[in-house]
FIKEMAR-968816 format. One record per residue (C-alpha): residue in one letter; z, x negated, y negated. Coordinates in steps of 0.05 Angstrom, whole numbers. Layout:
N
<"A",<Z,X,Y>>
...
//
This chain:
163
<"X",<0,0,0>>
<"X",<16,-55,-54>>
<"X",<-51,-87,-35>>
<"X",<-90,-29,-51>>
<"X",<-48,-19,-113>>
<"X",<-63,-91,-131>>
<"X",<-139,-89,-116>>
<"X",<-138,-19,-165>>
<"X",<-107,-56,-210>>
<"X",<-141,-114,-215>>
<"X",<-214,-70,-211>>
<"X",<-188,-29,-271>>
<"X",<-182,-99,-313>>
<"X",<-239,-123,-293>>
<"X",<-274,-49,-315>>
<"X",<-239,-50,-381>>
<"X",<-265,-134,-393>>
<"X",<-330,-113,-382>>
<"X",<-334,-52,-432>>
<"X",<-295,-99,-486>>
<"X",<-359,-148,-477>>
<"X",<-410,-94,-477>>
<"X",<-382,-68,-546>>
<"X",<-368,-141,-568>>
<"X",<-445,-146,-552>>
<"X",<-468,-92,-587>>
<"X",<-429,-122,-653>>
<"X",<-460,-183,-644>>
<"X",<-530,-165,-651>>
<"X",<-534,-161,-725>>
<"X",<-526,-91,-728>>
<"X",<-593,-77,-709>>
<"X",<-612,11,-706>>
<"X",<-611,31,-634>>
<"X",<-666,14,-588>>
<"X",<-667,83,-552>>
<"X",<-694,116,-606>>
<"X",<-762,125,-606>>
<"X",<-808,70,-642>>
<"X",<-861,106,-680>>
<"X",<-796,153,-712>>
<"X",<-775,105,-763>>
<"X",<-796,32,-786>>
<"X",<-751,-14,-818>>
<"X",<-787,5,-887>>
<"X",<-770,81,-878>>
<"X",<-695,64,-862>>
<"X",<-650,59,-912>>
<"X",<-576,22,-901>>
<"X",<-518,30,-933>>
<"X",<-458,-21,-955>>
<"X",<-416,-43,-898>>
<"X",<-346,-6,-899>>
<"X",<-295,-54,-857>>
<"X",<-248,-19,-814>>
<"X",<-188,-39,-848>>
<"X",<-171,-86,-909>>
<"X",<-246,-108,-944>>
<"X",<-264,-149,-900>>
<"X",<-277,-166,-820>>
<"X",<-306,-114,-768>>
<"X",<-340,-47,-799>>
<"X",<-395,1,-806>>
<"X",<-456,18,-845>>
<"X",<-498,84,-853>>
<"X",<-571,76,-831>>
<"X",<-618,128,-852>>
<"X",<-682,148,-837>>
<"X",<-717,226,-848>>
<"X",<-666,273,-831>>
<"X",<-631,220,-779>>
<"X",<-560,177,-790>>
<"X",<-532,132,-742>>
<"X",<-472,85,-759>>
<"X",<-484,10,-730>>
<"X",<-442,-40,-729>>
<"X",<-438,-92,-785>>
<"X",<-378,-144,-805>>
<"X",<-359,-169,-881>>
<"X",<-325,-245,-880>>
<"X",<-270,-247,-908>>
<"X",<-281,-314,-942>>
<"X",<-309,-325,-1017>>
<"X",<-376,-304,-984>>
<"X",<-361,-225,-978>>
<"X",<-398,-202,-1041>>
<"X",<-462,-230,-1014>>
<"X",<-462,-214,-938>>
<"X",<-528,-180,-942>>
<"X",<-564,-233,-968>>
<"X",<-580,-305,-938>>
<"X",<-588,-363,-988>>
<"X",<-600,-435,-984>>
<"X",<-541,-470,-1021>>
<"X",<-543,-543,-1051>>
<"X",<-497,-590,-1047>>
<"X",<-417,-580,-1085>>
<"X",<-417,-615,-1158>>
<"X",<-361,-654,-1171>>
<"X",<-293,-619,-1181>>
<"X",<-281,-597,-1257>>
<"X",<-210,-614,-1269>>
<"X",<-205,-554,-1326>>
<"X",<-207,-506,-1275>>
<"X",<-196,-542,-1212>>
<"X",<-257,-505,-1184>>
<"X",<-331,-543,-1160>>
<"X",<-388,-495,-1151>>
<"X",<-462,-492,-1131>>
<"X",<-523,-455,-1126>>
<"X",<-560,-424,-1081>>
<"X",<-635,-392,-1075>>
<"X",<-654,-323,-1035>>
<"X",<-685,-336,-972>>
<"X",<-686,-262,-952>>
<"X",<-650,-200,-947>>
<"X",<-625,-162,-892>>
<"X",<-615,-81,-888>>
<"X",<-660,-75,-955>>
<"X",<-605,-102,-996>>
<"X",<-616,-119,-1071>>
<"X",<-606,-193,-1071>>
<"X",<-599,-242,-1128>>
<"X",<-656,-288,-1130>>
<"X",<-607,-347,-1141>>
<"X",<-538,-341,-1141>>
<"X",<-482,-396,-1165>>
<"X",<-417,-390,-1128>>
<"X",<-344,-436,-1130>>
<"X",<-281,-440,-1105>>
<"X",<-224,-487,-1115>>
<"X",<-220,-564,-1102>>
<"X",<-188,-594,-1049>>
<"X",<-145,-650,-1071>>
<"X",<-145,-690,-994>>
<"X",<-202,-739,-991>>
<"X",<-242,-721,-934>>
<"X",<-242,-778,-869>>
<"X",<-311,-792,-862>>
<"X",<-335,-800,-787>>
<"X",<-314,-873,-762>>
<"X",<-261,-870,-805>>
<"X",<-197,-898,-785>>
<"X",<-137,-857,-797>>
<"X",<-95,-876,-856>>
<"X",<-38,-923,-864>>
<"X",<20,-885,-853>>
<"X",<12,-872,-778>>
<"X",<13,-940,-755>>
<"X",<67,-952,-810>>
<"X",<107,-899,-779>>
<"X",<97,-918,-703>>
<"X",<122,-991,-726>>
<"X",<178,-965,-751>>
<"X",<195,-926,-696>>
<"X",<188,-985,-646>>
<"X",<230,-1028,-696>>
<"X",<285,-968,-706>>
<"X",<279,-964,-620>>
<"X",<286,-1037,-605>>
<"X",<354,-1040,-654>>
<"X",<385,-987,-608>>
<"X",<381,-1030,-547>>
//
């Protein structure tokens, strides 16, 4: 009896994994109008899409409104909730962060459209910032700073005057 409980258990996990990858498949597909619907209904010019609402807060996992003749369906979409979330519709090519302005502690830099996805009214360029980090950045190769081997030194020192 506790095997059979066991295996019913165990299929019921695996049943409830596989619909929580399904839906986590579905999410990931860019939000893209459903593919049972027939093709010559709508084309992506005739659909119209609305904002993506998040769930909760204003940003992470949501929904938007897509449109098309007397047909809406709600698809999937997500908002990032980095400094990113007021242009989520629209892809640009960024160049590279200008120096850090020590006024308001903030570097920027620009980016150009490359397109727009769900229709959206884009921004041909767009200049965005956020604030400066004040830790220099290791470059690759780099050896780590000072202070470790400093501190491992003193620890073998501080261990070998306990003997």
């Amino acid at each position: 009896m506790r095997s059979l409980f066991s295996v019913t258990l165990l299929l019921l996990l695996a049943l409830t994994l596989a619909v929580e990858a399904n839906k986590r498949a579905k999410h990931h597909k860019g939000g893209k109008p459903d593919k049972s619907r027939p093709a010559s209904e709508c084309t992506v010019a005739e659909t119209r899409y609305g904002k993506c609402v998040p769930d909760h807060g204003d940003c992470g996992d949501g929904q938007r409104e897509a449109t098309c003749k007397d047909r809406t369906d709600k698809i999937n979409c997500r908002i990032p909730c980095n400094w990113k979330k007021d242009i989520s519709d629209c892809k640009y090519k960024f160049g590279a962060w200008s120096s850090c302005d020590t006024g308001s502690n903030t570097k920027s830099r620009s980016g150009t459209l490359k397109r727009a996805l769900f229709n959206a009214d884009c921004q041909s360029t767009v200049k965005v910032s956020k604030p400066c980090s004040h830790k220099p950045k290791k470059t690759r190769g780099e050896a780590s700073t000072a202070a470790a081997p400093a501190a491992s030194l003193s620890f073998i020192i501080s261990s070998l005057t306990n003997l």
